[in-house]
C-alpha positions in Angstrom: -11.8 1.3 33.6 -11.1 -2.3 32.9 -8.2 -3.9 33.9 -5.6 -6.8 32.3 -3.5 -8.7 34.9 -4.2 -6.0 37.7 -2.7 -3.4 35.4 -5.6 -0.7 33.4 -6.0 -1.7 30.2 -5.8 1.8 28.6 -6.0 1.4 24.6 -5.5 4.0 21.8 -9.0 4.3 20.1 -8.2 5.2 17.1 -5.0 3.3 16.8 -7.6 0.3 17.4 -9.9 1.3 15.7 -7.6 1.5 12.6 -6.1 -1.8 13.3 -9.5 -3.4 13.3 -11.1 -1.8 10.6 -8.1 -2.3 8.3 -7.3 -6.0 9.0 -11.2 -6.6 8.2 -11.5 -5.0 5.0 -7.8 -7.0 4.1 -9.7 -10.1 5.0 -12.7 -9.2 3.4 -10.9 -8.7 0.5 -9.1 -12.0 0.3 -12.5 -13.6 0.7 -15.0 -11.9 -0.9 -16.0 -9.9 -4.8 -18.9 -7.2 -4.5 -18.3 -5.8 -7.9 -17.6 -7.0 -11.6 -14.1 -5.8 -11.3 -12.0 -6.9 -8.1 -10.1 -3.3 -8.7 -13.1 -1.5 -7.8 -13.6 -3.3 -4.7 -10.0 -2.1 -3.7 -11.0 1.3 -4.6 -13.9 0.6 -1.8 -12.1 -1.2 0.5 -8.5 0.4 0.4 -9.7 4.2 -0.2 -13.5 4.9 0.0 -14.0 3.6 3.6 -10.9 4.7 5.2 -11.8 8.0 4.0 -15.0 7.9 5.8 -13.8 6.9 8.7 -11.3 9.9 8.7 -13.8 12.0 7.6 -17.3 10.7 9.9 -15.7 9.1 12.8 -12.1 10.6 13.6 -13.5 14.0 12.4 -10.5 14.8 10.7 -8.8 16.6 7.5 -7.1 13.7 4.8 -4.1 15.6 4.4 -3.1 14.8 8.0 -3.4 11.3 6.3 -1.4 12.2 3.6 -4.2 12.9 1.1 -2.1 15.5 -0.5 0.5 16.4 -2.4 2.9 17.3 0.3 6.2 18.0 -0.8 5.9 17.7 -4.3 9.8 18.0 -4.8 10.5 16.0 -2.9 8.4 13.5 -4.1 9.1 14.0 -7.6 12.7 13.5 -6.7 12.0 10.2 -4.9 9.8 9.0 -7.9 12.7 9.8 -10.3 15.1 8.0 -8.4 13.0 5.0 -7.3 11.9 4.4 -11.1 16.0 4.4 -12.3 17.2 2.5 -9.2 14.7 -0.1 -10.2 14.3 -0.3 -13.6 17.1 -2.5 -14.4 16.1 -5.1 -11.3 12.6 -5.5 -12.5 13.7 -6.1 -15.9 16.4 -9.1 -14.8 14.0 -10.6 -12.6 10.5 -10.5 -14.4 12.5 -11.2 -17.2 14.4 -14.2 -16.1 12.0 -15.9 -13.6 9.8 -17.8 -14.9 7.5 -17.5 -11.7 7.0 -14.2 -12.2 6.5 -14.3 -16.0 3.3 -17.3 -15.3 1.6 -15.2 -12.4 2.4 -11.2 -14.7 1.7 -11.7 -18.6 -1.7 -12.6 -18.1 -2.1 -9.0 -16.6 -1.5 -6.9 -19.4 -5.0 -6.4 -20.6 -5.6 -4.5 -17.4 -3.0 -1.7 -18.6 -2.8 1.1 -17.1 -6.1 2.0 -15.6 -6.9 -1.5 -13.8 -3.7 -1.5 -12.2 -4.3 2.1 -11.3 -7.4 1.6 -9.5 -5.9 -1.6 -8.1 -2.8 0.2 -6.2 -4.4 3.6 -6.0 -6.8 2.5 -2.5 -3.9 0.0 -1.8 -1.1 2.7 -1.5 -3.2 5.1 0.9 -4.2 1.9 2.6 -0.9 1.2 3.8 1.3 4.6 3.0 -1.9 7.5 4.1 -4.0 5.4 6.8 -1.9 2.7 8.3 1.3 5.0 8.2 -0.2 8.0 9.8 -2.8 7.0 12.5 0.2 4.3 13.7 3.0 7.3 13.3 0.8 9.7 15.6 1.1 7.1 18.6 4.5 5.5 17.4 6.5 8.0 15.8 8.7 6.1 12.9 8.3 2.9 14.0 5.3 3.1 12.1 7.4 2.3 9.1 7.5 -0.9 10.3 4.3 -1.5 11.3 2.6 -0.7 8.1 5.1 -2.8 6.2 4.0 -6.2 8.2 0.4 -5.9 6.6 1.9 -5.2 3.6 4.1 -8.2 3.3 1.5 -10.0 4.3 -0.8 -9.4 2.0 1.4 -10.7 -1.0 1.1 -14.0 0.3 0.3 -16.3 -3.1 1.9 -13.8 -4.9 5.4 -15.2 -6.5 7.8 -15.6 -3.0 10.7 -13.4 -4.6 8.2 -10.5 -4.6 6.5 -11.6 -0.9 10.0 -11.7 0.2 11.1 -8.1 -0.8 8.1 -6.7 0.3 8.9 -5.8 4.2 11.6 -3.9 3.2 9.8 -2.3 0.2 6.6 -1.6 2.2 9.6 0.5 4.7 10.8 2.1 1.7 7.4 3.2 0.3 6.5 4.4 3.8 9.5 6.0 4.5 8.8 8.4 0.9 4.9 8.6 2.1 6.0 9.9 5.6 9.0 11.8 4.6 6.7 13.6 1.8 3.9 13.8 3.7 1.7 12.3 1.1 0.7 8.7 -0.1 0.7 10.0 -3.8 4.6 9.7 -4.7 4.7 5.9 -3.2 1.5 5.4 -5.4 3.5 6.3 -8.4 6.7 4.2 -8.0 4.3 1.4 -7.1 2.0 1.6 -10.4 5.1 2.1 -12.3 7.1 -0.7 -10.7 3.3 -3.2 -11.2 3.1 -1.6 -14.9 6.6 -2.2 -15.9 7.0 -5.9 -14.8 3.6 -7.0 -16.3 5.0 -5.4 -19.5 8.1 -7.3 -19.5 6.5 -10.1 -18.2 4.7 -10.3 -21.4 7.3 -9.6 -23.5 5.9 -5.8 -24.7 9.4 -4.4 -23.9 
């Protein structure tokens, strides 16, 4: 047993092992491109491996990492009201700010499968892998603790979106969790990502 400050040092293995794994493949994605497409990497990085890991390592079913459905009423409830609650903000603001108009319209090429794959890995990143291994140990705190990455990882993204995006990583976790499934988060995020770059553009 080792110790820390005359105190055992007694750590969570799979809560560490999920905390190293996943800030590594978040830095390996910032600094590296294995494949013609960086979306496919994410599909690697964000869903592939994590899934192993479950799967090989921690011996364990997907669902308990919200590889499902869940509660699909309740999610499509959620989805419903997350797309009208936010419809009219992302119009005002990727319509007005010229920030977020530079950085989206160049986007829409990738329309709708690219920015599928891109936030497909992404959302059970964060809202199946993060969320659940940290909610087993940490109970709804967890909420929390995925979002930090999350906000994190919009860095060089426009600031008005990095600066929303604690408190929208807690809301997307907080459908994941209460659904029990990464899926419904997945599908307010590609629709919120799909409908900016469209406005961005000037499609609608």
């Amino acid at each position: 047993m080792k110790y820390l400050l005359g105190e055992k040092l007694i750590l969570d293995w799979k809560v560490t092992s999920v905390t190293i794994i996943s800030t590594l493949l978040l830095i390996m994605d910032h600094y590296y491109t294995f494949t013609a497409h960086k979306y496919l990497d994410r599909v690697i990085f964000y869903l592939i491996i994590p899934l192993l890991v479950i799967l090989i390592i921690f011996r364990e079913n997907p669902k308990a990492y919200g590889f499902t459905f869940g509660d699909w009423k309740l999610g499509l409830s959620y989805t419903a009201l997350g797309i009208t609650f936010m419809t009219p903000i992302l119009y005002y603001i990727a319509n007005g700010n010229t920030i977020m108009k530079a950085y989206y319209e160049f986007l829409l090429p990738g329309l709708p499968w690219g920015t599928f794959l891109d936030l497909v890995g992404w959302e059970f990143f964060f809202r199946g892998w993060i969320l659940f291994a940290y909610a087993g140990k940490f109970g709804h705190d967890a909420l929390w603790l995925q979002a930090v990455p999350f906000a994190l990882a919009h860095i060089n993204k426009p600031d008005i979106e990095t600066l929303s995006t604690v408190f929208g990583g807690f809301a997307f976790g907080w459908v994941a969790y209460r659904t029990k499934s990464f899926i419904w988060p997945f599908f307010i995020h590609w629709f919120i990502s799909a409908f900016v770059i469209m406005v961005a553009a000037g499609v609608i």
